[in-house]
C-alpha positions in Angstrom: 46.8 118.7 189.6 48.6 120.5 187.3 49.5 120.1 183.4 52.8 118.4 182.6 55.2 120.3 180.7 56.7 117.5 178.6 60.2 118.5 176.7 60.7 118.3 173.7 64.5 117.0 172.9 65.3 119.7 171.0 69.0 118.7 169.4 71.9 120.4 170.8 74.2 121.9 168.1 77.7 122.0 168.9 79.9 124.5 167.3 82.5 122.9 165.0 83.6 126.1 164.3 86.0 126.7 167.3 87.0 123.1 167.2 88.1 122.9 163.4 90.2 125.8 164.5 91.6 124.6 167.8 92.2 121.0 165.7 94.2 122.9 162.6 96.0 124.9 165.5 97.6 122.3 167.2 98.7 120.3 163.8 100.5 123.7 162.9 101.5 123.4 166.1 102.9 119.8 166.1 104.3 120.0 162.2 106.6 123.3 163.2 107.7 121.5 166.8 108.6 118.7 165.2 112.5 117.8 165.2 113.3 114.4 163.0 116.5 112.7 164.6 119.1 112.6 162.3 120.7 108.9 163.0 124.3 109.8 161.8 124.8 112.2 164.5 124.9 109.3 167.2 127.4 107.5 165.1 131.4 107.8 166.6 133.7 109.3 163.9 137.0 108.8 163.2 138.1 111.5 162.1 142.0 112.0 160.3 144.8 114.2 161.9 145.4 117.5 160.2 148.9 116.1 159.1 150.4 115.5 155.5 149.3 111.8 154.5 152.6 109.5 154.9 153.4 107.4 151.8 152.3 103.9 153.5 151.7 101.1 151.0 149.9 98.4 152.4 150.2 95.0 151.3 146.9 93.5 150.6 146.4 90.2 153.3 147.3 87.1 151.2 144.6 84.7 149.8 144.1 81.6 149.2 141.2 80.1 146.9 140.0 76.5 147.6 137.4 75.1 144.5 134.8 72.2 145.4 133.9 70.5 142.7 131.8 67.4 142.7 134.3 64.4 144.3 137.2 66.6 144.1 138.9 69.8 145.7 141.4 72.6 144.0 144.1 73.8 145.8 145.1 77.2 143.6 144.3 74.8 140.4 145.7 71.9 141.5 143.5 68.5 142.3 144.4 67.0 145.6 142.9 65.0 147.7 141.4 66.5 151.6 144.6 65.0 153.0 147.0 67.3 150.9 144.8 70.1 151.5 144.9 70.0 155.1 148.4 69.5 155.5 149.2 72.7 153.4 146.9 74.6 155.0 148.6 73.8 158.4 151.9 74.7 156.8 150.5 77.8 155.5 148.3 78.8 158.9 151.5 78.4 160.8 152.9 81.2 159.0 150.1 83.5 158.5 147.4 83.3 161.0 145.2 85.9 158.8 145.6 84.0 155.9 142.1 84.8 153.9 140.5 81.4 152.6 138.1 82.1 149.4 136.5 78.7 149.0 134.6 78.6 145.5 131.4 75.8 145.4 130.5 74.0 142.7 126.7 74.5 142.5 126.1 70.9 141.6 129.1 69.7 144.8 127.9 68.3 147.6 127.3 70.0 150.9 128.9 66.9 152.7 132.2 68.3 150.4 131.9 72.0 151.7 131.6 71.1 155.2 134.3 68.9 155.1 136.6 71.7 154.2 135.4 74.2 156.6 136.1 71.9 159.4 140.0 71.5 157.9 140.2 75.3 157.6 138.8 75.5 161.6 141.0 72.9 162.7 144.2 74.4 161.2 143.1 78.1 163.0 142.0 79.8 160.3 139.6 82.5 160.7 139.0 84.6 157.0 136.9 82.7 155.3 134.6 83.2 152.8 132.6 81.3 150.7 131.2 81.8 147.2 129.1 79.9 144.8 130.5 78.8 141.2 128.4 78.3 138.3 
């Protein structure tokens, strides 16, 4: 019987030559392709007719500001009870349907007391409200 040849494992070297370069060729290659989508370009625009502006004043929608205070309400500076309230704001709702309802919180008022007058400001048909916090 013959020797056996027994192998040494000699490492194999890879070039990293030629892949450094193929790697820094496609970055170049994906930095100059890339195209960043501009997100204003999908929005619709109005845009205005070429014609001489028209002197239109508009009026500004009416408004209304309710106060909560803690255990009482203010009707445009006035203390009245929920009753009154809701029976002017039915008056007034009946007239103007976009009447704008700025209801001013006390900080320290109840919640209960804010609820209550959304629910009179929905039950009349009023839809502009807003709500803001007073200190």
């Amino acid at each position: 019987m013959g020797k056996r040849k027994t192998f040494r494992a000699e490492a194999l070297s890879v070039p990293m030559s030629p892949m450094i370069d193929v790697v820094f060729q496609l970055l170049i290659y994906f930095i100059v392709t890339y195209k960043e989508d501009v997100p204003e370009a999908h929005l619709a625009v109005n845009v205005p007719a070429p014609s001489p502006p028209t002197q239109v004043q508009e009026v500004p929608p009416p408004l209304l500001e309710i106060e909560v205070h803690p255990g009482e309400y203010r009707l445009r500076g006035r203390v009245l009870s929920l009753a009154t309230i809701q029976s002017t704001l039915e008056q007034l709702a009946a007239t103007d349907e976009e009447l704008t309802v700025i209801i001013k919180a006390n900080q320290r008022a109840k919640t209960r007391s804010l609820i209550r007058i959304l629910d009179v400001c929905k039950g009349v048909g009023l839809k502009n409200l807003n709500v803001m916090t007073l200190q």
